[in-house]
MIDO-212789 format. One line per 10 residues: number of its first residue (from 1); their letters; for each residue x, y, z of C-alpha. Coordinates in Angstrom, 2 decimals. Example, Ala and Ser with C-alpha at 12.3 -4.5 7.8 and 13.67 -1.06 7.14 Angstrom:
// MIDO-212789
1) as) 12.30 -4.50 7.80; 13.67 -1.06 7.14;
//
This chain:
// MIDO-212789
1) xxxxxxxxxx) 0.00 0.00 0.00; 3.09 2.64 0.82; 4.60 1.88 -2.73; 1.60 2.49 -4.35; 0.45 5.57 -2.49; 4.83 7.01 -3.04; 4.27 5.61 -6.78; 1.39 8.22 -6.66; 3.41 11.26 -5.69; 2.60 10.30 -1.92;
11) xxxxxxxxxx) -1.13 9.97 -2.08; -3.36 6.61 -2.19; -4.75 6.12 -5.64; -8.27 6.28 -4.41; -7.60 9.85 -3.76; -5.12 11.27 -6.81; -7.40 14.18 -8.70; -8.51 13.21 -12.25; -6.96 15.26 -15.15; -9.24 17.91 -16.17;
21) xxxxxxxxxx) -11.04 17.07 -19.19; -10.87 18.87 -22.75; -14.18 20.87 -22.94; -13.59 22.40 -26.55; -17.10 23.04 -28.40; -18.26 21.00 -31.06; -17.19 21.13 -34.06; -20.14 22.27 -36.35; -21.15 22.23 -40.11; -21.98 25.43 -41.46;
31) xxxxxxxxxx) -26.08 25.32 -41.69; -25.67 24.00 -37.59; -23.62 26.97 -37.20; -26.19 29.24 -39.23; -28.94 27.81 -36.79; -26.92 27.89 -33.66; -26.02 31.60 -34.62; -29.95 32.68 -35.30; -31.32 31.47 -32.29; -28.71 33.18 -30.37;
41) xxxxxxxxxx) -29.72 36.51 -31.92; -33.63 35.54 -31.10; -32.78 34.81 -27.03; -31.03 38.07 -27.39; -34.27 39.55 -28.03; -33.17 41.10 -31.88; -36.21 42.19 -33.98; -38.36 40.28 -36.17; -37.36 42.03 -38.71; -33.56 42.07 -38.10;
51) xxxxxxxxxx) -34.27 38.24 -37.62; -35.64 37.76 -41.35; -33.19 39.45 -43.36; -30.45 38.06 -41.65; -31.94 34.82 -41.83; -32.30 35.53 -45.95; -28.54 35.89 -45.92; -27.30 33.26 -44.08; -29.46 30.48 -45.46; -28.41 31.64 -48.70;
61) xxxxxxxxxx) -24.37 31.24 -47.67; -25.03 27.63 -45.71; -27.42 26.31 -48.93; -24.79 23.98 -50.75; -22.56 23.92 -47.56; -24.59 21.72 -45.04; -22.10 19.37 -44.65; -19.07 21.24 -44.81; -17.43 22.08 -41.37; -17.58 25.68 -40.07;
71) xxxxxxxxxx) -13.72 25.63 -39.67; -13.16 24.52 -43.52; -14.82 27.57 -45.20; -11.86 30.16 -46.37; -12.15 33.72 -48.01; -12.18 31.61 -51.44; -15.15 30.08 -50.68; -16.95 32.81 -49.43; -15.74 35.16 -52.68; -17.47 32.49 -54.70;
81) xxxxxxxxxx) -20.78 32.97 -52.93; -20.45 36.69 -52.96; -19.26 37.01 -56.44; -21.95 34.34 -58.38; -24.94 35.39 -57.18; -25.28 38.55 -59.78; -26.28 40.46 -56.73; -25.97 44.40 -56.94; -22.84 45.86 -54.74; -24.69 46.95 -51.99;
91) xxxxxxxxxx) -26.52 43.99 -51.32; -22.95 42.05 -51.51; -21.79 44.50 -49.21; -24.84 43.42 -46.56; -24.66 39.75 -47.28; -20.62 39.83 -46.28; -21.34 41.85 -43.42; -23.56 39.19 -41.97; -21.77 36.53 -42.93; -18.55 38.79 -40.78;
101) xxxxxxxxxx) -20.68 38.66 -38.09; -21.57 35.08 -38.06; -18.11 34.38 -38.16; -17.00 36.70 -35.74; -19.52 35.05 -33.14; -18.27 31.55 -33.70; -14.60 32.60 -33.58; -15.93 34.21 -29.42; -17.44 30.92 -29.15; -14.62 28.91 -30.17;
111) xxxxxxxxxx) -15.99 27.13 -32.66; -13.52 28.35 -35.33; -10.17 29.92 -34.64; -10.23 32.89 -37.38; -12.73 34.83 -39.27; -12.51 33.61 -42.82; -14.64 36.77 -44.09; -12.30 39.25 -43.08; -10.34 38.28 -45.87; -12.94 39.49 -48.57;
121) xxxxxxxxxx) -12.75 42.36 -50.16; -16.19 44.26 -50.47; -17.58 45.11 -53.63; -16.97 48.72 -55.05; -20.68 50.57 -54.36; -22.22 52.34 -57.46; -21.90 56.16 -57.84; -19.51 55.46 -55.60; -21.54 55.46 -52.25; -23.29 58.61 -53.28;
131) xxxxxxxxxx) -26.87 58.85 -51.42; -30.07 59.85 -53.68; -32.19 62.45 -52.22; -35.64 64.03 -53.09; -36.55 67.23 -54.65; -39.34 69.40 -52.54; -41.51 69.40 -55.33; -41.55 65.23 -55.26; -42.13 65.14 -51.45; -45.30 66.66 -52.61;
141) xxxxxxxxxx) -45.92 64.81 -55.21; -45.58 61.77 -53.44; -47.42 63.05 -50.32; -50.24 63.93 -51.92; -50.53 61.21 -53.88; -50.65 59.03 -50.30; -53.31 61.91 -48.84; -55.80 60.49 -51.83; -55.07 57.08 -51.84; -54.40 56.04 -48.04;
151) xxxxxxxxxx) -54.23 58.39 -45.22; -52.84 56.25 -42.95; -49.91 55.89 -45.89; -49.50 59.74 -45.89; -49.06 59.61 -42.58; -46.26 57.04 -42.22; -44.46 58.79 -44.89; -45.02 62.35 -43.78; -42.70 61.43 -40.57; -39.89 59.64 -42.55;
161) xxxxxxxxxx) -39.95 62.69 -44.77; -39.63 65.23 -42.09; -38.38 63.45 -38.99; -35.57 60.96 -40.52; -37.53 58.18 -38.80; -35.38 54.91 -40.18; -38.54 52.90 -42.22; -37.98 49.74 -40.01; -37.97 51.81 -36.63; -41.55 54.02 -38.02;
171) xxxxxxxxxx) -42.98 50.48 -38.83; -43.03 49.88 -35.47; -44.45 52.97 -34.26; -47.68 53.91 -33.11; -50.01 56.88 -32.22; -49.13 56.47 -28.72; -45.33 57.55 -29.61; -46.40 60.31 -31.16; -46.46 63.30 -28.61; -47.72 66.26 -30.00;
181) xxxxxxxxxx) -48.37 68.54 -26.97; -44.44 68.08 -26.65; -44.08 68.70 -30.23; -42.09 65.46 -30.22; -41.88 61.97 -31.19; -40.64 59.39 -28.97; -38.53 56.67 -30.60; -38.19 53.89 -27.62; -35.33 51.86 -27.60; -36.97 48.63 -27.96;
191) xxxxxxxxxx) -38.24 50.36 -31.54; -34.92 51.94 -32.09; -32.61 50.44 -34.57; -29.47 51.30 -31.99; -31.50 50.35 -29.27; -31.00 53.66 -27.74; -34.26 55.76 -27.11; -33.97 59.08 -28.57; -37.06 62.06 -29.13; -37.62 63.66 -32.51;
201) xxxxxxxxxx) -38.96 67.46 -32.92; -42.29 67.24 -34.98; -41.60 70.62 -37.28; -44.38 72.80 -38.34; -44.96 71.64 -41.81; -45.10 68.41 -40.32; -47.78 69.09 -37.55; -49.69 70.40 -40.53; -49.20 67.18 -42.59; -50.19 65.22 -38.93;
211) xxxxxxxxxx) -53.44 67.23 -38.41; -54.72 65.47 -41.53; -55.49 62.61 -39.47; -54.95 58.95 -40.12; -53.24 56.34 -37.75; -49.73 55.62 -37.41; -50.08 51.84 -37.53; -49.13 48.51 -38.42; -48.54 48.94 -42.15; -47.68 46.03 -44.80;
221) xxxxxxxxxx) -44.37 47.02 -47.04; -45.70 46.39 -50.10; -49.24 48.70 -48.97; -46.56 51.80 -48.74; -44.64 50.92 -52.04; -47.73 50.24 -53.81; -48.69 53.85 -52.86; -45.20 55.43 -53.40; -45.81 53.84 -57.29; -48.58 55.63 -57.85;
231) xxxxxxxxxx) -46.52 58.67 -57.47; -44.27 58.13 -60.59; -41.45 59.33 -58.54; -38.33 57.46 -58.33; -37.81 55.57 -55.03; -34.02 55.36 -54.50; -32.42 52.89 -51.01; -33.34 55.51 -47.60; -34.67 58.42 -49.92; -37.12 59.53 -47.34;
241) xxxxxxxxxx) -34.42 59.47 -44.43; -31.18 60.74 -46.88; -33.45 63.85 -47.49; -34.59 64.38 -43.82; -30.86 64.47 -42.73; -29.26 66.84 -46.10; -32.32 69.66 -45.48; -32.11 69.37 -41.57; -27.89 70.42 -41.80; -28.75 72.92 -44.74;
251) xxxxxxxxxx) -31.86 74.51 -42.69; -30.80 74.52 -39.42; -26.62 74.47 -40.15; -26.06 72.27 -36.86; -24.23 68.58 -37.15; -25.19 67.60 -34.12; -28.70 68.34 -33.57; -29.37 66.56 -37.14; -27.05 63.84 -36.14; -29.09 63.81 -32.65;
261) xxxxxxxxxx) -32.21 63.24 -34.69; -31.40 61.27 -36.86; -30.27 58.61 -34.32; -26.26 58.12 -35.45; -23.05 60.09 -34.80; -21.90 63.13 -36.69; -18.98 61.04 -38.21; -22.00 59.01 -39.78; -23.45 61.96 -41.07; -20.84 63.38 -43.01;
271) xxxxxxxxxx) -19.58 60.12 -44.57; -22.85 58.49 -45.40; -26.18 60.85 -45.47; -25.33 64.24 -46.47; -25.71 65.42 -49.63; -25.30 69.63 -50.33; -28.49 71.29 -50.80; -28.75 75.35 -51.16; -30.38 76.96 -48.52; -33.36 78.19 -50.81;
281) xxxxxxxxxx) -33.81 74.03 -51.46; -33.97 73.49 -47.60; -36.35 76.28 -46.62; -38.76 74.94 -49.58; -38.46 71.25 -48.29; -39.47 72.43 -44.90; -42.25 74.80 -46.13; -44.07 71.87 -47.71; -47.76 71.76 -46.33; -51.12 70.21 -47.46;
291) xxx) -52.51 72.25 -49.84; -55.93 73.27 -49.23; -57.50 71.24 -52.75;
//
């Protein structure tokens, strides 16, 4: 019993500790890894929305891919997804950056030990990453077009016009955010896009545009678009929003409050939304009322 206990570094064997076991995860194919990633971004409490589009993207990397492992997909592989879809630039651009983040999760969670994605280049944007904004005279075309065919419509579009209200965050509004004895509405973090509540001034020409009545409800996408159609004018990505933010700096000539109100940082502003508009342009866009037909 004494040589076995001193052949055990002085202990009995029925009390030497065990070696600590090897608790590294799983490896995982790529569609387990999609799945493991979504419902991880559904406990977190992310937005339906948020939910489907990423789910659009990622489904579309993992189809052909079930069985490969998570750890065996390289920047080739991922170019050729990117790159043979015929997909424009900007929706590239979005499809990488989800597939980043996917991979940037499973690296924290050890499933992989590098982030093949950072290895892509992203696709050059058309124009060049230049935004598309609205002319005052087809806000009005388009508004009025909504005031005769769906108030509610006119509405919804009235505050993305003159409040840079994000379309997914003023989706999930509701008359009960909109504060008009404040001259305000209230964009509550569980609505906001950067989960950060923040409070947007409801200007004049806007109150007038409000007083038409209508509800600020649930609306279907395709019941705005089908409305915005009717128009005739052009619907370029964030048009509403773009225009909000480049007559805001041009009227008022302060980065910060329009950053403030728009909801992102003044950095954002001047590399992604603003586009020059002359004062007289600015004064019109904010000027633009129901007329009394």
């Amino acid at each position: 019993m004494l040589a076995v206990a001193r052949a055990n570094g002085g202990q009995p064997a029925c009390f030497r500790p065990v070696a600590s076991l090897s608790l590294a995860p799983a490896l995982l194919t790529v569609t387990e890894l999609v799945n493991e990633f979504l419902r991880g971004k559904a406990r977190a409490g992310r937005s339906d929305r948020y939910l489907r589009q990423l789910k659009v993207s990622l489904k579309s990397f993992a189809a052909g891919r079930h069985q490969l492992g998570c750890d065996q997909v390289d920047a080739g592989e991922i170019e050729k997804w990117i790159y043979g879809q015929g997909w424009a630039a900007k929706t590239s651009r979005s499809y990488l950056a989800d597939v980043k983040g996917l991979y940037n999760w499973a690296v924290r969670r050890g499933y992989c030990a590098r982030n093949p994605a950072l290895g892509v280049e992203l696709p050059v944007l058309d124009g060049h990453g230049t935004i598309a904004i609205h002319t005052p005279e087809q806000v009005r075309a388009v508004l009025a077009t909504a005031r005769r065919a769906d108030i509610d419509v006119c509405r919804h579009l009235a505050i993305r016009y003159f409040t840079g209200i994000r379309t997914a965050e003023c989706h999930r509004l509701r008359e009960t955010d909109i504060k008009l004895d404040q001259s305000l509405i209230e964009v509550p973090a569980i609505k906001s896009k950067t989960r950060a509540r923040r409070l947007v001034t409801i200007q004049p020409n806007l109150r007038a545009w409000l007083a038409l009545g209508g509800e600020l409800r649930a609306l279907g996408a395709m019941t705005v678009r089908r409305v915005i159609k009717l128009s005739g004018v052009p619907w370029p990505h964030n048009v509403a929003r773009h225009s909000f933010v480049s007559y805001h700096l041009a009227q008022f000539q302060a980065a910060n409050k329009t950053a403030l109100e728009a909801g992102h940082s003044e950095q954002m502003l001047f590399a992604h939304y603003r586009a020059l508009v002359t004062p007289s342009a600015a004064a019109e866009f904010w000027s633009i009322v129901p007329s009394c037909a």
